[in-house]
Structures are given as C-alpha cells and as structure tokens.
C-alpha positions in Angstrom: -2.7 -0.4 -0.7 -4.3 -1.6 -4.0 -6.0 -4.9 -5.0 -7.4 -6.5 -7.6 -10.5 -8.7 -7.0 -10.4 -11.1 -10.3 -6.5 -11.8 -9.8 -7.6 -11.7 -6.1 -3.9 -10.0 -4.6 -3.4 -7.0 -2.7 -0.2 -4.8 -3.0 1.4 -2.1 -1.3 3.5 0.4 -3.4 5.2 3.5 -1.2 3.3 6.7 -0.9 4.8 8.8 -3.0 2.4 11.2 -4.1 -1.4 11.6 -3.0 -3.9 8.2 -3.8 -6.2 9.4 -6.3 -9.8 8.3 -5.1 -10.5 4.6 -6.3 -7.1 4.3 -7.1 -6.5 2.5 -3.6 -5.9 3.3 0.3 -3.5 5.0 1.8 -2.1 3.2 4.8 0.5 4.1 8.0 3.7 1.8 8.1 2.2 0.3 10.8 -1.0 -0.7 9.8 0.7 -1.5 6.4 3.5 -3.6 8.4 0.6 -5.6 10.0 -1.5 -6.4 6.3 -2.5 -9.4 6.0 -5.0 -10.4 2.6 -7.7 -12.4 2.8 -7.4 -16.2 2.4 -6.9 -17.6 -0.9 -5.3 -13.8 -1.7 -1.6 -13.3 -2.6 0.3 -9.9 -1.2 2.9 -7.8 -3.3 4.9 -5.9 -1.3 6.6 -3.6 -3.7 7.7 -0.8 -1.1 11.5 0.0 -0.4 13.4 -1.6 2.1 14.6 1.8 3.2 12.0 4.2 3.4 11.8 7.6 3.9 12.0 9.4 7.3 9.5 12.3 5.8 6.8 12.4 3.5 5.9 15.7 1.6 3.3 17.6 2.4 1.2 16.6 -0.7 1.1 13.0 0.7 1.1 13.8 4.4 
C-alpha cells in the first residue's frame, strides 16, 4: 500500500520485491482485501487478478 496525501488516494500494487522504507506498507491479502481509504480518498487497485500462490523469499 502507497498513498499520496495532496492527490489524497491510496493504491495497492502486488509485492513483488521488498518495500523500500517510506516507499509504502506492505500488507497480507487479507488485510489488503479488507482496505478501505479514508473518506473523501479514492483507491487504485493495481494488483493482478491472479496472484501468486508463493512469494520469494526477498518479499516474504
């Protein structure tokens, strides 16, 4: 999960490879399935319909 305050909206990109720190929060599917952004906020969802099964170790 990233955002950006002055556009105020939130998105969530797959984790692909480890979050750098500030660059945003990694989140489990479920808790990621559940997001909801704050009113007045719009939400990207950019993740892939079909997602992996596994995530490498770097991520994990």
């Amino acid at each position: 999960m990233a955002f950006d305050y002055d556009a105020r909206m939130v998105w969530l990109d797959d984790l692909t490879e480890p979050v750098a720190p500030g660059a945003g929060y990694p989140l489990c599917e479920s808790h990621a399935g559940r997001m909801t952004p704050p009113i007045g906020w719009t939400l990207i969802d950019r993740r892939e319909d079909i997602r992996p099964l596994f995530a490498s170790l770097a991520v994990a």
